[in-house]
C-alpha positions, 0 to 999 in steps of 0.5 A: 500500500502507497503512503505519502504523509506530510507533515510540518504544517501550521499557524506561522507569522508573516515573514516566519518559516516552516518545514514541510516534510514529506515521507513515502512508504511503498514505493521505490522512492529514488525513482520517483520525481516528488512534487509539492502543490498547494490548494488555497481556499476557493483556489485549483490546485497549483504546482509549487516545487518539483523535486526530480529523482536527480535531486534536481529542483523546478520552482514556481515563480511565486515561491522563488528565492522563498523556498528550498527543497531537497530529498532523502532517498534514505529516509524515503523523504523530501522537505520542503524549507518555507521563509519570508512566508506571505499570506497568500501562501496560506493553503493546504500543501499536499506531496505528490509522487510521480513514478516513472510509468503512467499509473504511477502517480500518488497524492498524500493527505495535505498538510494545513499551512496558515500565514496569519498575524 
């Protein structure tokens, strides 16, 4: 059975930080392009953070310079590093796991993130 759970969410700040993890069981993980999206309120689904199996890394425009990621193959993990947060990156952040074949694609649960003073 796949599993994908985040964690790390919560009530922060603006301008403050947080660490998102995001850990798979199930899956050949080091195969596997692992991306962050978000979902905020009355808002689709977007892309934030695309994490290749390389550890190569794309970013959205409105997260650059804000955001870093990395993966651990070992611990089966990615974190994703948010600072300088806005409140407009108030949503729910979810994992994804895109494996390399057509069916091969996951979703974890979603992680809560408020930005709020």
């Amino acid at each position: 059975q796949v599993q994908l759970v985040e964690s790390g969410g919560g009530l922060v700040q603006p301008g403050g930080s947080l660490r998102l993890s995001c850990t798979a069981s199930g899956i050949s993980f080091r195969f596997y392009a692992m991306g962050w999206y978000r979902q905020a309120p009355g808002k689709k689904r977007e892309l934030v953070a695309r994490i290749n199996s390389d550890g190569g890394t794309n970013h959205a425009d409105s997260v650059e310079g804000r955001s870093t990621h990395s993966r651990q193959n070992a611990k089966k993990t990615v974190y994703r590093e948010m600072n300088s947060l806005k409140v407009e990156d108030t949503a729910v952040y979810y994992c994804h796991a895109d494996g390399p074949g057509v069916a091969l694609n996951y979703w974890g649960q979603g992680t809560q993130v408020t930005v709020s003073s």
